[in-house]
N, CA, C and O atoms as a MOPAC input file, in Angstrom:
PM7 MOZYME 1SCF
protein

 N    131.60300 1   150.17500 1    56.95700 1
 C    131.05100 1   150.27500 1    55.62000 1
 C    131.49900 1   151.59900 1    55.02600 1
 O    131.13400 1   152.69400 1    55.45400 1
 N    132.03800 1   151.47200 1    54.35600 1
 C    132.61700 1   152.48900 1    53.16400 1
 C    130.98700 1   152.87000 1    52.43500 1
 O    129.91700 1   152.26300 1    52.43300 1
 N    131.48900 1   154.30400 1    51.79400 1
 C    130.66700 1   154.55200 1    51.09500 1
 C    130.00300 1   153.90700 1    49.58900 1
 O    128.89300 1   153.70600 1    49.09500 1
 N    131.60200 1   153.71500 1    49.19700 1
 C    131.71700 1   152.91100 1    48.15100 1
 C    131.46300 1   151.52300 1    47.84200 1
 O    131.76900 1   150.85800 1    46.85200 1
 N    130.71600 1   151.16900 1    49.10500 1
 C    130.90400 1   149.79700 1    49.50100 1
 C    129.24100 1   149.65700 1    49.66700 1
 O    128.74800 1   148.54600 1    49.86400 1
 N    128.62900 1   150.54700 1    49.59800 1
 C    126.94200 1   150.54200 1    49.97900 1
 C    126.48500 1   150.71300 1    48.49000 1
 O    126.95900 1   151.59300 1    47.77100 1
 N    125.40400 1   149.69500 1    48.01100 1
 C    124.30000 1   149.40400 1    47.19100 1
 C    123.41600 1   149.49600 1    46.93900 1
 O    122.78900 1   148.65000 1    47.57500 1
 N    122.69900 1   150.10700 1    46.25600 1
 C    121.23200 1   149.60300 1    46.23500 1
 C    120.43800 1   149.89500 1    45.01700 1
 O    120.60500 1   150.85400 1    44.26400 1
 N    119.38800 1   148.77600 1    44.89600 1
 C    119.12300 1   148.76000 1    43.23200 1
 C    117.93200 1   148.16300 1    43.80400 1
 O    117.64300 1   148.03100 1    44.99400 1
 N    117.18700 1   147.76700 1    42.60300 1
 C    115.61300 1   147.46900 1    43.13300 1
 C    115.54900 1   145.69900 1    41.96100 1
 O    116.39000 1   145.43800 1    41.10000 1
 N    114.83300 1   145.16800 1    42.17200 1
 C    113.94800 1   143.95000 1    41.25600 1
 C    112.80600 1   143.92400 1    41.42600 1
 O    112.08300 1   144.88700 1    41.68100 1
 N    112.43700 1   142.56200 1    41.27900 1
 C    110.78700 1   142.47800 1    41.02600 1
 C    110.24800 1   142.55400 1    42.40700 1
 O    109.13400 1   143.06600 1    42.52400 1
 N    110.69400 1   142.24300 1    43.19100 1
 C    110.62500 1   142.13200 1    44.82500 1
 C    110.49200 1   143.89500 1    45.42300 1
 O    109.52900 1   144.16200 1    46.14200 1
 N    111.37900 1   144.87000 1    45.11400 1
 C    110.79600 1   145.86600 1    45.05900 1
 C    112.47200 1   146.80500 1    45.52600 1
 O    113.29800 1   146.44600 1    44.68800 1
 N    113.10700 1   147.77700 1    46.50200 1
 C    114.23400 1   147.97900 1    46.44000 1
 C    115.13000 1   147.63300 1    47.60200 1
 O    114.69000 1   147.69400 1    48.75000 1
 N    116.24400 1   147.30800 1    47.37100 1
 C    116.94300 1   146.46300 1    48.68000 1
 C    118.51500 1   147.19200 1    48.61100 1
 O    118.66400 1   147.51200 1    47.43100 1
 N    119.46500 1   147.49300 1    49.22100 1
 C    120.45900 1   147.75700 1    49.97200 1
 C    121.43700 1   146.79000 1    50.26200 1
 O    121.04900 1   146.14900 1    51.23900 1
 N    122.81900 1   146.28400 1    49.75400 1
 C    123.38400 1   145.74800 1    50.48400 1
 C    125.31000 1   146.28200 1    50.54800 1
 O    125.98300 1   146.91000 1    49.73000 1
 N    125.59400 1   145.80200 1    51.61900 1
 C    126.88500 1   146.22500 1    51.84800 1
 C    127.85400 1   145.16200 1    52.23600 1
 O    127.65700 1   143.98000 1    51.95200 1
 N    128.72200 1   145.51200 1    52.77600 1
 C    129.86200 1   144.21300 1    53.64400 1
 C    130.22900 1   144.51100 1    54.88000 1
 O    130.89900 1   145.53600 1    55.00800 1
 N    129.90300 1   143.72800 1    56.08200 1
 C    130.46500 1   143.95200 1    57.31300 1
 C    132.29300 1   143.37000 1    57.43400 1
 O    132.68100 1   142.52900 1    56.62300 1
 N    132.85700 1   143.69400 1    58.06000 1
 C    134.12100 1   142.80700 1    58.55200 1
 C    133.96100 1   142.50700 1    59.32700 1
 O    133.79400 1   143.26200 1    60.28500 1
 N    133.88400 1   140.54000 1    59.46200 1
 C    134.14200 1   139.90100 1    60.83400 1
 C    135.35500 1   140.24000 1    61.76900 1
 O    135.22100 1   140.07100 1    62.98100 1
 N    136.44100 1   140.67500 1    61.29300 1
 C    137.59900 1   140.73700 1    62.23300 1
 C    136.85400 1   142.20200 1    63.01200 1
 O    137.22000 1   142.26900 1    64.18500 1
 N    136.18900 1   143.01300 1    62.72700 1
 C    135.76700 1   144.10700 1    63.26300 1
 C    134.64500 1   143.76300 1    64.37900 1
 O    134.64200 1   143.82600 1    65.60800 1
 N    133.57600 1   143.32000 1    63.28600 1
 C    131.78800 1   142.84800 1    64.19100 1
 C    131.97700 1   141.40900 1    64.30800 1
 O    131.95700 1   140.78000 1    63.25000 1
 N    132.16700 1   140.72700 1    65.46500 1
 C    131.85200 1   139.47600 1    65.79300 1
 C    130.38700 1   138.78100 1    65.30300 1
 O    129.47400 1   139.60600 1    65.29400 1
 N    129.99700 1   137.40200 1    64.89200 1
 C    128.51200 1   137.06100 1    64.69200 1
 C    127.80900 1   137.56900 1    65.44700 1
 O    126.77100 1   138.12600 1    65.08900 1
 N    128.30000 1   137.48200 1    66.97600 1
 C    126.68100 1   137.68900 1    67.67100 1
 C    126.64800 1   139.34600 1    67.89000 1
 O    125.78200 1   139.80100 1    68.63700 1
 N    127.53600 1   140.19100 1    67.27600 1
 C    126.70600 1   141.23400 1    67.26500 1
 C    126.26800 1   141.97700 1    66.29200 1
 O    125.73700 1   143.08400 1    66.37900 1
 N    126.61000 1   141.04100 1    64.88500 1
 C    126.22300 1   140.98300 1    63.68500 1
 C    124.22600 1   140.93900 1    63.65500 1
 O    123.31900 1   141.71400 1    63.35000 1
 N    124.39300 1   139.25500 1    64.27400 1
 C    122.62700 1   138.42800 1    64.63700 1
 C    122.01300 1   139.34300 1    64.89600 1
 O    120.89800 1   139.57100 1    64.42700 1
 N    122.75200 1   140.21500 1    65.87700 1
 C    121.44900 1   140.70600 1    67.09200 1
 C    121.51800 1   141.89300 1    66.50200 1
 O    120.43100 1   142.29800 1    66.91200 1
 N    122.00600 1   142.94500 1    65.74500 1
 C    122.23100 1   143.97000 1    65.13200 1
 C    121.06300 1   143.80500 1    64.19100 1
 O    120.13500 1   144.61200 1    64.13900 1
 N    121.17600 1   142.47700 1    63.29000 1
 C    120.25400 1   142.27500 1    62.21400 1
 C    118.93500 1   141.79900 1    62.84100 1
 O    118.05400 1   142.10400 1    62.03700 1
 N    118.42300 1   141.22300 1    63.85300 1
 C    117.60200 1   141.19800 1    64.92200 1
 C    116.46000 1   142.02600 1    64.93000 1
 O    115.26900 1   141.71400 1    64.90400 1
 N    117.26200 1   143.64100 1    64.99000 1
 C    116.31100 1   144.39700 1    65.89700 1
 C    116.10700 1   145.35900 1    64.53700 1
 O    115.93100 1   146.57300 1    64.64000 1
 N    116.15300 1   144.67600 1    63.28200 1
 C    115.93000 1   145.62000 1    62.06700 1
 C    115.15600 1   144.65700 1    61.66900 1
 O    114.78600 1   144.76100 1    60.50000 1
 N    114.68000 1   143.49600 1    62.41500 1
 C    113.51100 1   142.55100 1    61.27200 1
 C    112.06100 1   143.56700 1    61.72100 1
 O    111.02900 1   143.40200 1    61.07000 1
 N    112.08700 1   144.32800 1    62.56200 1
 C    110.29100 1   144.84700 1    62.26300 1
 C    110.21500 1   145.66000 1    61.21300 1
 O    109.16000 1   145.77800 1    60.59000 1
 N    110.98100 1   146.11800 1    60.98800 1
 C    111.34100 1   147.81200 1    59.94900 1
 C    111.86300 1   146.84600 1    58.41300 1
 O    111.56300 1   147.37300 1    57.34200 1
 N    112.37800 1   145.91200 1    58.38200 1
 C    112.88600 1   145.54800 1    56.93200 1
 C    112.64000 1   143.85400 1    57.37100 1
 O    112.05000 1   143.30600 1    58.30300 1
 N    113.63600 1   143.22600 1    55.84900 1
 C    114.15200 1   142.15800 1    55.95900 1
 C    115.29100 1   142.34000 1    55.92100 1
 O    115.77400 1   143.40200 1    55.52700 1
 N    116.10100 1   141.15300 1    56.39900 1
 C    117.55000 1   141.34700 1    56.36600 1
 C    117.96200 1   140.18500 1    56.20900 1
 O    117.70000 1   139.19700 1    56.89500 1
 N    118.72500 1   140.28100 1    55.15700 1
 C    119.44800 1   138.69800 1    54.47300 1
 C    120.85500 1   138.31200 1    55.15200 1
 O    121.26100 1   139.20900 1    55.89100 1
 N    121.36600 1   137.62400 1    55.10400 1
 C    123.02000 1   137.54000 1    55.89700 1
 C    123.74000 1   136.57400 1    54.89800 1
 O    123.24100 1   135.47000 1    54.67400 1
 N    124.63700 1   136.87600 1    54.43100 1
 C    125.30600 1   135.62400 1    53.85700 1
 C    126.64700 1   136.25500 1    53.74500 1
 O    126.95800 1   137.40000 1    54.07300 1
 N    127.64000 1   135.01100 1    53.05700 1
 C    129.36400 1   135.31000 1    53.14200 1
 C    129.47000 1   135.16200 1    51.71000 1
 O    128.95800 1   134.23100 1    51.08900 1
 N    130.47400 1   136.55700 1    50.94700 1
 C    130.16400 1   136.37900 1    49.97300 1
 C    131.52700 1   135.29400 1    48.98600 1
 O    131.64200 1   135.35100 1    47.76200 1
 N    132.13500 1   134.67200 1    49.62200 1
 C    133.16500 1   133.58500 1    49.56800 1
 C    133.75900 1   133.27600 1    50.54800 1
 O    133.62900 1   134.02900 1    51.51300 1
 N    134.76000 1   131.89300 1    50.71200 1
 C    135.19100 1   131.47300 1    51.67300 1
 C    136.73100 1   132.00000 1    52.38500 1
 O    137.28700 1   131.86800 1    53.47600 1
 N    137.05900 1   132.72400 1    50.95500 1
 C    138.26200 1   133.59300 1    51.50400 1
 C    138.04700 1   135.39200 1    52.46600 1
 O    138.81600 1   136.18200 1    53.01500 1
 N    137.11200 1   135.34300 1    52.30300 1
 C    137.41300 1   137.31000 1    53.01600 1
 C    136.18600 1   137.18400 1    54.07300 1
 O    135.09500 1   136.65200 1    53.86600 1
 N    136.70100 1   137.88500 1    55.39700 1
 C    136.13000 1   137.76400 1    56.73600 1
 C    135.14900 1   138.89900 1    56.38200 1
 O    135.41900 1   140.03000 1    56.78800 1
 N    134.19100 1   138.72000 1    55.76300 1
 C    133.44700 1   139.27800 1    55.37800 1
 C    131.51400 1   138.75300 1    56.08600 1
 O    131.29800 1   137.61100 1    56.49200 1
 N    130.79700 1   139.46800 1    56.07400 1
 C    129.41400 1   139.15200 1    55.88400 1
 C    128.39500 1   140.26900 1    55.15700 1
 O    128.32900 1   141.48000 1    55.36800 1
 N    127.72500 1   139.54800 1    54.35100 1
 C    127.08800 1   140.73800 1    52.88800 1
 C    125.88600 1   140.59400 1    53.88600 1
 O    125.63600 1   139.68900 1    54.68300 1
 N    125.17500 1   141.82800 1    53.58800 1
 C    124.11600 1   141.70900 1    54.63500 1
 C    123.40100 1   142.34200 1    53.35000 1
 O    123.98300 1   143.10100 1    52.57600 1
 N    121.87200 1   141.88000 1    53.19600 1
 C    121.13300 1   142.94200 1    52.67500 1
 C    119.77800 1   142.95600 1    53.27300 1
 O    118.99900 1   142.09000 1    53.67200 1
 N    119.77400 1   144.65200 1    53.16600 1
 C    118.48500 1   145.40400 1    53.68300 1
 C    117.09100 1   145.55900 1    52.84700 1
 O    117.07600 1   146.19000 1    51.79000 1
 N    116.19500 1   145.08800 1    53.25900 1
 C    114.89800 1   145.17800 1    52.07700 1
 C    113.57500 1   145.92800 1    53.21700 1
 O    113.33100 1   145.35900 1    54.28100 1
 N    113.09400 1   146.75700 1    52.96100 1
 C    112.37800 1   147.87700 1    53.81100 1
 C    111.05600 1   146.40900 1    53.48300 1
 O    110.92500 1   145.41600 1    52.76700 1
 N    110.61500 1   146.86700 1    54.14000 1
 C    109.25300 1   146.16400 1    54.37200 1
 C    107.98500 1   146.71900 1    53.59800 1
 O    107.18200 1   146.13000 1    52.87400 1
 N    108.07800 1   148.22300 1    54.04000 1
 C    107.14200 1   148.89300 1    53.11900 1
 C    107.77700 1   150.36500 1    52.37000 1
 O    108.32100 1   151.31900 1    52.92600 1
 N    107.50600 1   150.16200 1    51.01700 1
 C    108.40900 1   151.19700 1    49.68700 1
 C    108.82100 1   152.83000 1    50.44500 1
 O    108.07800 1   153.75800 1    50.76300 1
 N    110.20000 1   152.68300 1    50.54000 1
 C    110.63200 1   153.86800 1    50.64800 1
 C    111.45200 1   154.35300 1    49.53500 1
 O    111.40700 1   153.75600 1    48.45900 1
 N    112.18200 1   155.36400 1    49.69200 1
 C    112.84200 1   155.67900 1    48.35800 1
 C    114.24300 1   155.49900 1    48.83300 1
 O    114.54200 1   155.18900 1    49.98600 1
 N    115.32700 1   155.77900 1    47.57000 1
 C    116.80100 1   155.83200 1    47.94100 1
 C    117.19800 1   155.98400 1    48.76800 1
 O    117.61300 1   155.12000 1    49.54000 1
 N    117.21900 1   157.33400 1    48.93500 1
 C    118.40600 1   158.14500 1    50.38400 1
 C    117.53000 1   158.13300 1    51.60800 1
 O    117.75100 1   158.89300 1    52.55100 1
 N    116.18400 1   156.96800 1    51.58800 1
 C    115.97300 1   156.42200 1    52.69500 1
 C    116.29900 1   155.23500 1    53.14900 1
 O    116.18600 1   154.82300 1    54.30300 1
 N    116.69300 1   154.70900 1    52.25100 1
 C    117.38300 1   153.25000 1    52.06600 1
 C    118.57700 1   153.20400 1    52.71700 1
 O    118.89700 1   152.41800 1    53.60800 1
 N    119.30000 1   154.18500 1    52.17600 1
 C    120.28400 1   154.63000 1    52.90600 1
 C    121.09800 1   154.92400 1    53.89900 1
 O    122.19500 1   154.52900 1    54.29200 1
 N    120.04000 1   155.98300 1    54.32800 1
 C    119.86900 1   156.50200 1    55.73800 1
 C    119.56400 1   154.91700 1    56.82900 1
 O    120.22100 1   154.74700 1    57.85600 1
 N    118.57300 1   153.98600 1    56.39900 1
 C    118.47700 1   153.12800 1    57.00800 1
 C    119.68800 1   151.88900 1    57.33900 1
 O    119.73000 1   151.10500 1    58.28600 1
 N    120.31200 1   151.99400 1    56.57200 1
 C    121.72500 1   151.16700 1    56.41000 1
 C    122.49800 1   152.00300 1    57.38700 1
 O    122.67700 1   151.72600 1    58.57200 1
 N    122.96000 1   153.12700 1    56.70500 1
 C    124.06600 1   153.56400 1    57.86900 1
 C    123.18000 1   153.66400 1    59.60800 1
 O    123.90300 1   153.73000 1    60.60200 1
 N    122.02100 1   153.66200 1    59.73500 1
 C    121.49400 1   153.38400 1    60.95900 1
 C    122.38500 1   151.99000 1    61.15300 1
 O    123.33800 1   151.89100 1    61.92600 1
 N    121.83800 1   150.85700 1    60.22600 1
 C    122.31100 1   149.56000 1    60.81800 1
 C    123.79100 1   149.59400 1    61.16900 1
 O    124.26600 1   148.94800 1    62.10300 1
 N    124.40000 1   150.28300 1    60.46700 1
 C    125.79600 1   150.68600 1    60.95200 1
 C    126.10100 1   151.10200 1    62.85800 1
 O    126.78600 1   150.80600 1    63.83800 1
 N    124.93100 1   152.03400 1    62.33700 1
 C    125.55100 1   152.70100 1    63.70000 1
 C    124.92800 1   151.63700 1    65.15200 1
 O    125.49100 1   151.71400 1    66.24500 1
 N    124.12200 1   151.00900 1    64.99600 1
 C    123.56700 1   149.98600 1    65.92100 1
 C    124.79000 1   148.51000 1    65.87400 1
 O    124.74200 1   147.64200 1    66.74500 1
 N    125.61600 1   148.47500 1    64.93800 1
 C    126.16200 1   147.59900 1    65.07200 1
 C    127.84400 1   148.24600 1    65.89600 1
 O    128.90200 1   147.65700 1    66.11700 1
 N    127.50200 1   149.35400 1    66.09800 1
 C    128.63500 1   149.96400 1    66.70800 1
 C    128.17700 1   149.85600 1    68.23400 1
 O    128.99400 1   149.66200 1    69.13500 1
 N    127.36400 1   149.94100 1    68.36400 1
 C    126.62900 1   150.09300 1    69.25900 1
 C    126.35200 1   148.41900 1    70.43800 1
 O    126.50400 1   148.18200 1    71.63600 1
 N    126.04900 1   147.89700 1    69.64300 1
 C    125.42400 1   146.69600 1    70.15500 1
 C    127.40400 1   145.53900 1    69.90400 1
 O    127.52500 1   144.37100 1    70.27500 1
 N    127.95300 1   145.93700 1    69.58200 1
 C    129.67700 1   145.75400 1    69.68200 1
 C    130.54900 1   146.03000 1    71.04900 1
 O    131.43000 1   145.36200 1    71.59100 1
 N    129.90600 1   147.36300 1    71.40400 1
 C    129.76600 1   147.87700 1    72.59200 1
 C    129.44700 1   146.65700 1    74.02600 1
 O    130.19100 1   146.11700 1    74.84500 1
 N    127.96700 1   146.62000 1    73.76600 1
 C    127.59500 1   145.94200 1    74.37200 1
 C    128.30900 1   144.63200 1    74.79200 1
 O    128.35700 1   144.09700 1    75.90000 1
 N    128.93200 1   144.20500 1    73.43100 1
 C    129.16000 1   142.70100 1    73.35900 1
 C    130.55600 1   142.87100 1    74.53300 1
 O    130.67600 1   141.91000 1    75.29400 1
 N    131.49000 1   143.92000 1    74.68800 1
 C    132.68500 1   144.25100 1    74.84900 1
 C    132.20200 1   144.09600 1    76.90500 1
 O    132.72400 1   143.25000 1    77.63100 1
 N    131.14700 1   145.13300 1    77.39700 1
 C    130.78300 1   144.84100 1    78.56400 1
 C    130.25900 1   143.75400 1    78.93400 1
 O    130.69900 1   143.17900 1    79.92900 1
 N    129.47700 1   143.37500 1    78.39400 1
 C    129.04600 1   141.35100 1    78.99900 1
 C    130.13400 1   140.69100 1    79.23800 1
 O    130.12500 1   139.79100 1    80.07800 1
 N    131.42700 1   141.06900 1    78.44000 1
 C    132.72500 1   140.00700 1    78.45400 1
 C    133.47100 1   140.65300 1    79.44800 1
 O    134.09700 1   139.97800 1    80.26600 1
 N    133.48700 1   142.36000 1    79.49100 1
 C    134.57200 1   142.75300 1    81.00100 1
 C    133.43300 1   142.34800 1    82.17400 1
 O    133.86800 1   141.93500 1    83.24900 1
 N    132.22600 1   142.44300 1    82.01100 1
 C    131.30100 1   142.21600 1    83.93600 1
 C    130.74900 1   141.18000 1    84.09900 1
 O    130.00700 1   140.85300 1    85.02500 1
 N    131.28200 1   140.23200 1    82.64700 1
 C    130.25200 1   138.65100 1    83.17900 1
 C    131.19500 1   137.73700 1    84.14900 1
 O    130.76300 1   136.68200 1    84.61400 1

C-alpha cells in the first residue's frame, strides 16, 4: 500500500479507510486471515474493484469513533500483519 493509495473519508455510518492489496503479492488466504484478526477492533469489507487488476479493496471501519491519523495508523498495522501472516503462509508450505 502506497501512501497515495490509502483513504479515508467518513458517511452516515461514521469514518472508514480503504486501500488496495495486490494479489500477485498477498495470496487470499493471507489476505482472509489478515482481515480475520482485525474483526474485534473494526469491520472489514473485502471486495475486487474490477475484473481486470489483481487487486483486493479492503475497507477498514473502527468499531468504535476514532479520529484520522488513527485510522491510519490502524491500516498500515493491517499492512504490517499482512506481511506478517504472508510469512507464515511461506512456512506451512516449506514444513508441511
Amino acid at each position: 500500500m502506497s501512501s497515495d493509495s490509502l483513504k479515508w473519508e467518513a458517511d452516515a455510518l461514521g469514518a472508514f479507510a480503504t486501500f488496495l492489496i495486490d494479489t500477485a503479492v498477498y495470496n487470499k488466504i493471507t489476505i482472509f486471515k489478515t482481515a480475520y484478526w482485525y474483526t474485534n477492533h473494526c469491520y472489514v469489507f473485502l471486495s475486487k474493484p474490477d475484473d481486470l487488476t489483481e487487486t483486493v479493496r479492503i475497507e477498514i471501519r473502527p468499531k468504535k469513533e476514532i479520529g484520522g491519523e488513527e485510522l491510519i495508523v490502524l491500516c498500515r498495522e493491517f499492512c504490517n500483519s499482512l506481511v506478517d501472516q504472508q510469512v507464515r503462509q511461506y512456512v506451512i508450505a516449506e514444513t508441511g
